[in-house]
ZAMIFI-897136 format. One record per residue (C-alpha): x, z, y; residue in three letters. Coordinates in steps of 0.001 Angstrom, whole numbers, plus 500000, padded with zeros to 6 digits. Example, Ala and Ser with C-alpha at 12.3 -4.5 7.8 and 13.67 -1.06 7.14 Angstrom:
BEGIN
<r><xx>512300</xx><zz>507800</zz><yy>495500</yy><rest>ALA</rest></r>
<r><xx>513670</xx><zz>507140</zz><yy>498940</yy><rest>SER</rest></r>
//
This chain:
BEGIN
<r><xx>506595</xx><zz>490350</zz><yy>497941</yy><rest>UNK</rest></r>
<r><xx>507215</xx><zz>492898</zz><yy>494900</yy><rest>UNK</rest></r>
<r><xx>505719</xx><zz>496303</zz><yy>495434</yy><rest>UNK</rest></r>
<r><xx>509479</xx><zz>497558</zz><yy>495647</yy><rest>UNK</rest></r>
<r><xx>510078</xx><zz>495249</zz><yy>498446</yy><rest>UNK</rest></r>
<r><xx>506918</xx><zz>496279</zz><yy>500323</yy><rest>UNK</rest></r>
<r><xx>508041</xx><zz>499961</zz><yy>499596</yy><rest>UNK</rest></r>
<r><xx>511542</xx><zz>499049</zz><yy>501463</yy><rest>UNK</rest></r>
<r><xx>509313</xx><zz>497276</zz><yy>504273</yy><rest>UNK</rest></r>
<r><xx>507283</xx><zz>500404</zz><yy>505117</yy><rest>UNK</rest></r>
<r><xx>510675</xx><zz>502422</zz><yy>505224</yy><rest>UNK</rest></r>
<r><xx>512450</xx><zz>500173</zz><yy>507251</yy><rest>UNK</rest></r>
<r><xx>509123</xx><zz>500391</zz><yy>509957</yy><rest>UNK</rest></r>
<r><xx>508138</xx><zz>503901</zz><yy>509635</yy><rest>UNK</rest></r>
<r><xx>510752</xx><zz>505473</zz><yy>508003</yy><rest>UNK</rest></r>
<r><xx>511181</xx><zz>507164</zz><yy>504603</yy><rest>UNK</rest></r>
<r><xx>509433</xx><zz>510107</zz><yy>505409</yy><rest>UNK</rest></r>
<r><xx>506370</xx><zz>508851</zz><yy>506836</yy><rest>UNK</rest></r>
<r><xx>503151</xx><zz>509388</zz><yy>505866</yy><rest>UNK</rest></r>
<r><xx>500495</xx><zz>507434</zz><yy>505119</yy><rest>UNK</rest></r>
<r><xx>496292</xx><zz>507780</zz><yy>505486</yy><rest>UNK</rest></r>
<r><xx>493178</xx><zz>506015</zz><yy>504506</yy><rest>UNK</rest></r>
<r><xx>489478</xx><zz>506713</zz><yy>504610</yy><rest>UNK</rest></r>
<r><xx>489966</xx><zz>508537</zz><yy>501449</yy><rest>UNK</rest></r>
<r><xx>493433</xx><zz>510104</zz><yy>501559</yy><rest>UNK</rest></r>
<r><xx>496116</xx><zz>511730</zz><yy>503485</yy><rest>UNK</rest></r>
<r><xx>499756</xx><zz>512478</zz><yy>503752</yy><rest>UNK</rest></r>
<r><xx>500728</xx><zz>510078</zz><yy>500808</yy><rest>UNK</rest></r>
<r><xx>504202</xx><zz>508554</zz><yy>500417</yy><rest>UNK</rest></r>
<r><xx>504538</xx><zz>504609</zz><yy>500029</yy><rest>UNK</rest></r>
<r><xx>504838</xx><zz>505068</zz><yy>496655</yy><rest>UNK</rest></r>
<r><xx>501484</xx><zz>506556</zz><yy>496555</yy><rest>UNK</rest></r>
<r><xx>499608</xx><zz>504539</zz><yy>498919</yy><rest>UNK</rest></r>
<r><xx>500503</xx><zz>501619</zz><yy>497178</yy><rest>UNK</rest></r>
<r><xx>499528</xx><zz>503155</zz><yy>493936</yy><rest>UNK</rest></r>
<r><xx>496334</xx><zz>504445</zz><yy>495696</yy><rest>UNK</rest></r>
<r><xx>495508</xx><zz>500918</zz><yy>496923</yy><rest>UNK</rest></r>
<r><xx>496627</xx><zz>498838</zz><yy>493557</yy><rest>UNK</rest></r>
<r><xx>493690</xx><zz>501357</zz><yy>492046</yy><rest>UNK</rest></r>
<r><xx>491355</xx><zz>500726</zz><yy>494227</yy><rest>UNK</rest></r>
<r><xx>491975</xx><zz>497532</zz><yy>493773</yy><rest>UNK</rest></r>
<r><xx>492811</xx><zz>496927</zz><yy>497093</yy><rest>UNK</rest></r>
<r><xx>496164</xx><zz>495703</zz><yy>496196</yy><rest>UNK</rest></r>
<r><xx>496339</xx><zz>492769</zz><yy>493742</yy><rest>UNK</rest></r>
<r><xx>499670</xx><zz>492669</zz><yy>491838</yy><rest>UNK</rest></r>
<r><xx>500256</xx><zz>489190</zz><yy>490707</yy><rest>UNK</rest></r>
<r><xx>503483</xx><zz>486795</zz><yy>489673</yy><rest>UNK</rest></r>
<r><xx>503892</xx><zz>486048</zz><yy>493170</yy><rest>UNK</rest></r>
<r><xx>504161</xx><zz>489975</zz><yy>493842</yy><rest>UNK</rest></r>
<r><xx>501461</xx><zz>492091</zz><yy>495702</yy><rest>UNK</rest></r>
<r><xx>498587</xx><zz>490528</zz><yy>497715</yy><rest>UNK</rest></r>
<r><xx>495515</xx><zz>491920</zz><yy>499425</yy><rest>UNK</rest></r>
<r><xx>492069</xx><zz>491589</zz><yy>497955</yy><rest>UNK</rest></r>
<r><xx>490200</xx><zz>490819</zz><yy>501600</yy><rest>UNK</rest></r>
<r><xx>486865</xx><zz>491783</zz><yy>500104</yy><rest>UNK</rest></r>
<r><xx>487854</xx><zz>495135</zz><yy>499436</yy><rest>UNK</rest></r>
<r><xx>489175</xx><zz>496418</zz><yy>502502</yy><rest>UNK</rest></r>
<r><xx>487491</xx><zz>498183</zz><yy>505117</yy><rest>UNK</rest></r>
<r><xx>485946</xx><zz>498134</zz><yy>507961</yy><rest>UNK</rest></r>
<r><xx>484971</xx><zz>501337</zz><yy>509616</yy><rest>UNK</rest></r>
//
């Protein structure tokens, strides 16, 4: 899945005005969560589109 179609994933479920938190940040768009989580590298952007880097994510 491209970041774009993620992006139209999250607006089809929540809507284009939701808003997004983490441990570290609140009221973001989908455009920047996604950025937020690609520098974190949380987000892995690859040829076969974005992917999650399961050692990086949280658990509290």
């Amino acid at each position: 899945m491209s970041k774009e179609e993620l992006k139209l994933l999250m607006q089809r479920q929540f809507g284009a005005s939701a808003k997004y938190h983490t441990c570290s940040a609140c009221e973001m768009s989908a455009d920047e969560l996604i950025t937020l989580l690609e520098r974190k590298g949380k987000f892995i952007i690859s040829e076969r589109g974005v992917e999650t880097a399961r050692d990086k994510i949280c658990n509290h």
